[in-house]
KOLGU-4560 file (N, C-alpha, C; in nm, 3 decimals, padded with zeros to 5 digits):
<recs>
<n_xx: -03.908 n_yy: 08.635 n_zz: -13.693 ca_xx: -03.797 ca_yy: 08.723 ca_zz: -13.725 c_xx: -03.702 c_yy: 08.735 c_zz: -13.606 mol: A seq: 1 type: UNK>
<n_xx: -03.768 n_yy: 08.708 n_zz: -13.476 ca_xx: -03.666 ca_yy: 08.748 ca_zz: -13.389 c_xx: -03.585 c_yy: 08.613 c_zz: -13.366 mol: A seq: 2 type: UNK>
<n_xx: -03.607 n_yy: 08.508 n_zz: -13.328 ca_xx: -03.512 ca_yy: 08.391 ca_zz: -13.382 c_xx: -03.415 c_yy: 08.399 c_zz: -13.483 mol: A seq: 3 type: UNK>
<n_xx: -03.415 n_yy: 08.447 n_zz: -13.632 ca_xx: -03.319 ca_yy: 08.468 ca_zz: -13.717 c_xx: -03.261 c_yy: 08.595 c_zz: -13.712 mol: A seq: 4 type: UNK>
<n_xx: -03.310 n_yy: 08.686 n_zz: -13.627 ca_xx: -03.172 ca_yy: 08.773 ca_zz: -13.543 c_xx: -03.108 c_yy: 08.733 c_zz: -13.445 mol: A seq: 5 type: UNK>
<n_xx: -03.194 n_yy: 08.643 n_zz: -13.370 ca_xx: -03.137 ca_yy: 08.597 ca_zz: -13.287 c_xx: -02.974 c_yy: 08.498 c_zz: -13.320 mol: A seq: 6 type: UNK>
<n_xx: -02.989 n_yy: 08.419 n_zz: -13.438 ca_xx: -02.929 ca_yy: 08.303 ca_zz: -13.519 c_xx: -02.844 c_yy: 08.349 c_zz: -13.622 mol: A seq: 7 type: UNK>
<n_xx: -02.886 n_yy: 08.482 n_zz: -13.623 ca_xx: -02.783 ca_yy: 08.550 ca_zz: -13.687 c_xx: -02.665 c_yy: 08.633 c_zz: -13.629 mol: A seq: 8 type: UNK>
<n_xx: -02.733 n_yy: 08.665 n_zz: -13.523 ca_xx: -02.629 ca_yy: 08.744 ca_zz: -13.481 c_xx: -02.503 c_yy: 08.647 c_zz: -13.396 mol: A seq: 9 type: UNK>
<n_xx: -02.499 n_yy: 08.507 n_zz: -13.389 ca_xx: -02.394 ca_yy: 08.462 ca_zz: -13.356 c_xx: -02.321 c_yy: 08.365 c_zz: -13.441 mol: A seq: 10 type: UNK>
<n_xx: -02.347 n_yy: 08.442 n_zz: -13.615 ca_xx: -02.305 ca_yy: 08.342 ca_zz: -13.734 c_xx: -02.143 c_yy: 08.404 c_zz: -13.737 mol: A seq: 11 type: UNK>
<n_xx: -02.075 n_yy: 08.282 n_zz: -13.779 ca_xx: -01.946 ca_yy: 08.265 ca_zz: -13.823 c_xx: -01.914 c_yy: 08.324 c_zz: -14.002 mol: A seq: 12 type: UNK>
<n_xx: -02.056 n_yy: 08.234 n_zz: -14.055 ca_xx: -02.059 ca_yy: 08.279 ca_zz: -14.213 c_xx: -02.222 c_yy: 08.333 c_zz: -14.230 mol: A seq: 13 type: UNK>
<n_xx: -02.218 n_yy: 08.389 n_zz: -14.277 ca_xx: -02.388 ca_yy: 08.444 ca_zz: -14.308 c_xx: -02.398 c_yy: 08.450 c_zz: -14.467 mol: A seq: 14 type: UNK>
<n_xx: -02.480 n_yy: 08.372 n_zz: -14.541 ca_xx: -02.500 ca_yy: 08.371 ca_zz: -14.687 c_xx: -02.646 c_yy: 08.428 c_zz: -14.696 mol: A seq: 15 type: UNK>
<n_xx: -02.626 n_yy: 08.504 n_zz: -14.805 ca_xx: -02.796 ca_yy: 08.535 ca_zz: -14.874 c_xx: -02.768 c_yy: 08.491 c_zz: -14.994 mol: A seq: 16 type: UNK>
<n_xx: -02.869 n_yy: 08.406 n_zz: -15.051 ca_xx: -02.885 ca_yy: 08.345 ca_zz: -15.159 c_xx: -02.983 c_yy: 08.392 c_zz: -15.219 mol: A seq: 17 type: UNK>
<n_xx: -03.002 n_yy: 08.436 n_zz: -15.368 ca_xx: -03.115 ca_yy: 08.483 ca_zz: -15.418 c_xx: -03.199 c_yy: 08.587 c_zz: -15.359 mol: A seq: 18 type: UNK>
<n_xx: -03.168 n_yy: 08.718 n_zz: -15.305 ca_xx: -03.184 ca_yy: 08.736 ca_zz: -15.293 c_xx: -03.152 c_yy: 08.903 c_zz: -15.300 mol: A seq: 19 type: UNK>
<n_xx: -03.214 n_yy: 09.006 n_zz: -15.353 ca_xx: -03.171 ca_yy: 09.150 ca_zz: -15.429 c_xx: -03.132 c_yy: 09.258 c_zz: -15.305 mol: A seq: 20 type: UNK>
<n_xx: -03.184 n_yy: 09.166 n_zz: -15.158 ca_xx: -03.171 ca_yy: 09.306 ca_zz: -15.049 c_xx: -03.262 c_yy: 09.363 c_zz: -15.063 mol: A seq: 21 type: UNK>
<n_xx: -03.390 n_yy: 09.356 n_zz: -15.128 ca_xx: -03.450 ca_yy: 09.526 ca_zz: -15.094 c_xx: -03.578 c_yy: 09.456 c_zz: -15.041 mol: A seq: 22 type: UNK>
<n_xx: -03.618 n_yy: 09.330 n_zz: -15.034 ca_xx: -03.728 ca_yy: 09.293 ca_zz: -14.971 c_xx: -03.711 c_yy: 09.265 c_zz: -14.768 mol: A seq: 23 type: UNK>
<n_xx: -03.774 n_yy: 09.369 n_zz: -14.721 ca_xx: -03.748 ca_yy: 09.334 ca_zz: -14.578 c_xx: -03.887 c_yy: 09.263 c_zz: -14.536 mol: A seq: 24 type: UNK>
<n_xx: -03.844 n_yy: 09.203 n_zz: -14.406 ca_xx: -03.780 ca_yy: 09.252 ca_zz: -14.323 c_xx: -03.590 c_yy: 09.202 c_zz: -14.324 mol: A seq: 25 type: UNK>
<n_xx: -03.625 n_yy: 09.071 n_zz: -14.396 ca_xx: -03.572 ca_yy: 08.953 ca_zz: -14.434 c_xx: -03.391 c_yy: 08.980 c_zz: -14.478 mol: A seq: 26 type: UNK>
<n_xx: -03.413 n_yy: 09.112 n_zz: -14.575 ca_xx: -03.287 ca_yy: 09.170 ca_zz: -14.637 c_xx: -03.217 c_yy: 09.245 c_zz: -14.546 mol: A seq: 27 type: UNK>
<n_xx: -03.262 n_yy: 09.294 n_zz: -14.452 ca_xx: -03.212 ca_yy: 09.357 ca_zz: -14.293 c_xx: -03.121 c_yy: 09.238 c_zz: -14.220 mol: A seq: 28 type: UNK>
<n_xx: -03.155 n_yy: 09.097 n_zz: -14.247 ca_xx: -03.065 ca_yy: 09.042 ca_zz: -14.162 c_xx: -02.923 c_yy: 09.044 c_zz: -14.136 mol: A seq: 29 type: UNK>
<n_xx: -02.849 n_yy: 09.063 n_zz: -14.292 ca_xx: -02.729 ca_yy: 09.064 ca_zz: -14.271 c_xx: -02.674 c_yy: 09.179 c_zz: -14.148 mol: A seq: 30 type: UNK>
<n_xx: -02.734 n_yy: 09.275 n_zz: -14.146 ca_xx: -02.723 ca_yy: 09.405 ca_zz: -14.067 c_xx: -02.643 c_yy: 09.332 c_zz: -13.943 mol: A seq: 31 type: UNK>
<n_xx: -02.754 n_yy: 09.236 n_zz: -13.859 ca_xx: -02.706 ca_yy: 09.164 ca_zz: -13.743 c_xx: -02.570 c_yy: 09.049 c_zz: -13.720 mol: A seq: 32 type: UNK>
<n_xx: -02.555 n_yy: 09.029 n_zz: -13.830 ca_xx: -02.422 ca_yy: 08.927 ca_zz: -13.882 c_xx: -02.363 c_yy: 08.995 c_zz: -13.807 mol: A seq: 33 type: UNK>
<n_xx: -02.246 n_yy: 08.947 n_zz: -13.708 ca_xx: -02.139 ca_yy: 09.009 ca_zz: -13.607 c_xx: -02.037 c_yy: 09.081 c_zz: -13.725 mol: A seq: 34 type: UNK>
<n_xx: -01.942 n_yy: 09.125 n_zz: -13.668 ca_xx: -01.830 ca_yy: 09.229 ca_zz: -13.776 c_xx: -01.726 c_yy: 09.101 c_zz: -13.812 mol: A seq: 35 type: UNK>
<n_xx: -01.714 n_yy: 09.016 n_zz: -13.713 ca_xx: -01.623 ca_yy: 08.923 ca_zz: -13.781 c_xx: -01.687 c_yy: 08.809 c_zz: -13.877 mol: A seq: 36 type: UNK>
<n_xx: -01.814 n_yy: 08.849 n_zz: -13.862 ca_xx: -01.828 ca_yy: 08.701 ca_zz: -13.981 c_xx: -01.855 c_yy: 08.725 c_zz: -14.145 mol: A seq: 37 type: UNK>
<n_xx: -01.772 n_yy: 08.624 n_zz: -14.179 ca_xx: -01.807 ca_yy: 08.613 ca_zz: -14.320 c_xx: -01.881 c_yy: 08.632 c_zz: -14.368 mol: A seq: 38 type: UNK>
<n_xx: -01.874 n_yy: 08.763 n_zz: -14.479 ca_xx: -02.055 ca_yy: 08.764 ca_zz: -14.569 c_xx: -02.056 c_yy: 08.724 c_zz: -14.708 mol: A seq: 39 type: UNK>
<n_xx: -02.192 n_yy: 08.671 n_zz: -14.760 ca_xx: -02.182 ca_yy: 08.609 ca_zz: -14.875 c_xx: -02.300 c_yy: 08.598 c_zz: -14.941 mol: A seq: 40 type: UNK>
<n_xx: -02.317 n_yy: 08.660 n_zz: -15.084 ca_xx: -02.387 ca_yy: 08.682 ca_zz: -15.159 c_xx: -02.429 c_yy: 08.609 c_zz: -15.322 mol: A seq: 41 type: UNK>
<n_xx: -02.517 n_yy: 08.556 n_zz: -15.316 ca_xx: -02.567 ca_yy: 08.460 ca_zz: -15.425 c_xx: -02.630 c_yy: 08.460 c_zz: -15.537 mol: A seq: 42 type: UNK>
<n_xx: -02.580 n_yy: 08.561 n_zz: -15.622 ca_xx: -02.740 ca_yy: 08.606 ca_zz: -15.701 c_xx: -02.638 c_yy: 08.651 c_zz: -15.834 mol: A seq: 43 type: UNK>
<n_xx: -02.693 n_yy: 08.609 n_zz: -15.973 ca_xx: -02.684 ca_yy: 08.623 ca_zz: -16.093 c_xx: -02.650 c_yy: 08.751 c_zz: -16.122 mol: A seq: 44 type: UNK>
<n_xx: -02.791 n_yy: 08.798 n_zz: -16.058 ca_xx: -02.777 ca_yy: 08.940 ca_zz: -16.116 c_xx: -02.713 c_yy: 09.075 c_zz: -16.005 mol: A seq: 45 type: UNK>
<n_xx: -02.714 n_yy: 09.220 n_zz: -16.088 ca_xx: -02.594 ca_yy: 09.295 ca_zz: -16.012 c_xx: -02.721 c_yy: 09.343 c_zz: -15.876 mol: A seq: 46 type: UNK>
<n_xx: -02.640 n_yy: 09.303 n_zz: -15.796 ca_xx: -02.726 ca_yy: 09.307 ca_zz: -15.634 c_xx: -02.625 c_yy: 09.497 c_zz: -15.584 mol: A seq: 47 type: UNK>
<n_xx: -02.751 n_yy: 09.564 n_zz: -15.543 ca_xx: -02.657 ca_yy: 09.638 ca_zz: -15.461 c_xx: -02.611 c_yy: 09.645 c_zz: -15.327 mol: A seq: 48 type: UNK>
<n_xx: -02.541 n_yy: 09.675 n_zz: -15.220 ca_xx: -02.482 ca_yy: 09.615 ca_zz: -15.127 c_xx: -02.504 c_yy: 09.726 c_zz: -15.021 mol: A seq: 49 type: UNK>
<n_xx: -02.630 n_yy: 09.764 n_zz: -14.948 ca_xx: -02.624 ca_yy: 09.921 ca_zz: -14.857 c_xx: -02.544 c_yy: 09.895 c_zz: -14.713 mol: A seq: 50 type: UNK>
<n_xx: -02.484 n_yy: 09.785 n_zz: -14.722 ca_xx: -02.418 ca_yy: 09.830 ca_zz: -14.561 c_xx: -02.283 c_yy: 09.807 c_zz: -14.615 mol: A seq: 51 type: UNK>
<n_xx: -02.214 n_yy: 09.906 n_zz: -14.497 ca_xx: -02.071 ca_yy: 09.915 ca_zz: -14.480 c_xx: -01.970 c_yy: 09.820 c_zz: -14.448 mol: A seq: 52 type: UNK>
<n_xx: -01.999 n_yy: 09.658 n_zz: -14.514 ca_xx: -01.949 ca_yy: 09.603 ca_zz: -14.463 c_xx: -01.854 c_yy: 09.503 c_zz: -14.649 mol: A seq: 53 type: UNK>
<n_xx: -01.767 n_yy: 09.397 n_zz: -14.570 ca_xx: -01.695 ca_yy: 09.364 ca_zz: -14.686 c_xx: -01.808 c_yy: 09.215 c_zz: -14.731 mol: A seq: 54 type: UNK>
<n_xx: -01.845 n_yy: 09.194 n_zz: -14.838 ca_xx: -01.941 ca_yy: 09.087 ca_zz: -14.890 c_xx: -01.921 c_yy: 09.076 c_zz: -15.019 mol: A seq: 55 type: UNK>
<n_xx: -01.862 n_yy: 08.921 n_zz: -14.991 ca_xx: -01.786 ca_yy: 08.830 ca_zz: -15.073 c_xx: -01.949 c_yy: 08.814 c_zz: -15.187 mol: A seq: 56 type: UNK>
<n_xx: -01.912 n_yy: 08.814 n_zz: -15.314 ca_xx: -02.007 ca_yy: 08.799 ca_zz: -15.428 c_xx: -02.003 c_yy: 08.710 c_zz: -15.526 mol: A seq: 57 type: UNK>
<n_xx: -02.040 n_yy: 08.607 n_zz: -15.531 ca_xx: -02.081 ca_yy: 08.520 ca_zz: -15.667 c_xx: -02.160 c_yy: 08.508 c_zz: -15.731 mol: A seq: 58 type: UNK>
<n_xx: -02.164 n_yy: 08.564 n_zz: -15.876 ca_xx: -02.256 ca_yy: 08.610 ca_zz: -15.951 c_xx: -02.278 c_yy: 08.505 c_zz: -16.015 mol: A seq: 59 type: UNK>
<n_xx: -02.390 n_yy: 08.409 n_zz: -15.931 ca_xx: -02.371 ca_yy: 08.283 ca_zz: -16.016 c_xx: -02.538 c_yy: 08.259 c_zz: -15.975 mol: A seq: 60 type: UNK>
<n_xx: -02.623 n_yy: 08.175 n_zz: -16.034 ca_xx: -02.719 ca_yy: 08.123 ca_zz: -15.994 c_xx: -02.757 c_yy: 08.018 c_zz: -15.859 mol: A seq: 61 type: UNK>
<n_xx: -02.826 n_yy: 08.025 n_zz: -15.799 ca_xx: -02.790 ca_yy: 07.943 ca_zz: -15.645 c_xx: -02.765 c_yy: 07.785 c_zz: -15.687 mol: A seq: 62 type: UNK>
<n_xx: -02.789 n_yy: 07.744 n_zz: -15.804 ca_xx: -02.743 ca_yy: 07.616 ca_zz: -15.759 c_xx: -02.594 c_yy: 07.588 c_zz: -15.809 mol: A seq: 63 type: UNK>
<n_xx: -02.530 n_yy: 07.675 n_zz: -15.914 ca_xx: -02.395 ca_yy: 07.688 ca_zz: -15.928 c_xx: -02.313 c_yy: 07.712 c_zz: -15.786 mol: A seq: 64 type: UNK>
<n_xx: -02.376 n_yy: 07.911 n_zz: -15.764 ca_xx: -02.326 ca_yy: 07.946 ca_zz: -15.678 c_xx: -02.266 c_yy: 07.868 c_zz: -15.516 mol: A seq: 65 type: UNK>
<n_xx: -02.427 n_yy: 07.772 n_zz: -15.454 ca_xx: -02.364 ca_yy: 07.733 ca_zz: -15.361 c_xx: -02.278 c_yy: 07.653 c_zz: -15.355 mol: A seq: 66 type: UNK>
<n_xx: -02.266 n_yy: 07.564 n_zz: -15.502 ca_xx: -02.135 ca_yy: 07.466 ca_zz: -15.494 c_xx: -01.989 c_yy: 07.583 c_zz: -15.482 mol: A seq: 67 type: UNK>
<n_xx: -01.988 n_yy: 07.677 n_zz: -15.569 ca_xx: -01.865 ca_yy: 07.735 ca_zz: -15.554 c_xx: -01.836 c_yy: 07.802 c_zz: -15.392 mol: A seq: 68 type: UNK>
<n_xx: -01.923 n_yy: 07.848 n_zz: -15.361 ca_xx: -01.909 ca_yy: 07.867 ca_zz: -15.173 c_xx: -01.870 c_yy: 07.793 c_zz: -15.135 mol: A seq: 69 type: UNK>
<n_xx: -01.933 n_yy: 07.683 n_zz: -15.095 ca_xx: -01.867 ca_yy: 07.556 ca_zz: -15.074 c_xx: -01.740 c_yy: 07.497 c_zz: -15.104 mol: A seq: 70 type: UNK>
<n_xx: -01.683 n_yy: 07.520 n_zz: -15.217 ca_xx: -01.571 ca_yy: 07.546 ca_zz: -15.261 c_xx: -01.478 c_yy: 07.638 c_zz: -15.170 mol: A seq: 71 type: UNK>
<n_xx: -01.525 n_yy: 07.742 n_zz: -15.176 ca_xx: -01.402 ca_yy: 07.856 ca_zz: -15.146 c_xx: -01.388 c_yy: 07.851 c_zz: -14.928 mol: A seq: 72 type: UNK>
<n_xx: -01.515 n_yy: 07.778 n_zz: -14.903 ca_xx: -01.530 ca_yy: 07.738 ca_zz: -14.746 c_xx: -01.435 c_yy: 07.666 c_zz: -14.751 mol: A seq: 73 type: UNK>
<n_xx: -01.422 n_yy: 07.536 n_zz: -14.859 ca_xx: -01.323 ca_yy: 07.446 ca_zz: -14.790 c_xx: -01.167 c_yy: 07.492 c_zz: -14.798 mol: A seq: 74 type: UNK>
<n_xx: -01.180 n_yy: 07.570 n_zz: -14.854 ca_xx: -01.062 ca_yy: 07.638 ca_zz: -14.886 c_xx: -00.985 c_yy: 07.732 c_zz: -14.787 mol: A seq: 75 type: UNK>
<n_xx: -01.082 n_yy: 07.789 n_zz: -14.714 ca_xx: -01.010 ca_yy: 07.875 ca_zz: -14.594 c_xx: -00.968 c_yy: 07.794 c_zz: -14.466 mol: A seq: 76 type: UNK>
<n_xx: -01.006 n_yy: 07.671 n_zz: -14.502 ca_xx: -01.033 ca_yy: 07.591 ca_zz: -14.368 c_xx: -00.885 c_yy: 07.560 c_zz: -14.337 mol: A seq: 77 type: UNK>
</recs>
């Protein structure tokens, strides 16, 4: 765990895929995502969102979803 805070805390984009947030320690990571990086969320179903931060949502299944990320990445570029 401390490696993927570590790896997190100097992400540009941070994605959770499949994943509802409420299983930790794991769902805590975004927490460490710096304030400027991109957040991004992967999951079908309605996920709730407990931190104060802005997180981009595609309510899509992960193997749809990550193509459309991928999508909207190349897009800001």
């Amino acid at each position: 765990m401390d490696e993927a805070v570590k790896i997190t805390s100097t992400a540009d984009i941070f994605a959770v895929i499949g994943s509802s947030l409420n299983v930790y320690p794991a769902a805590g990571l975004i927490e460490y995502a710096p304030k400027k990086a991109s957040l991004w969320l992967i999951d079908p179903n309605d996920v709730y969102i407990p931190f104060n931060r802005k997180v981009e949502v595609i309510k899509e299944p992960a193997t749809k979803g990550v193509a459309i990320l991928t999508e909207r990445l190349l897009e800001l570029r």
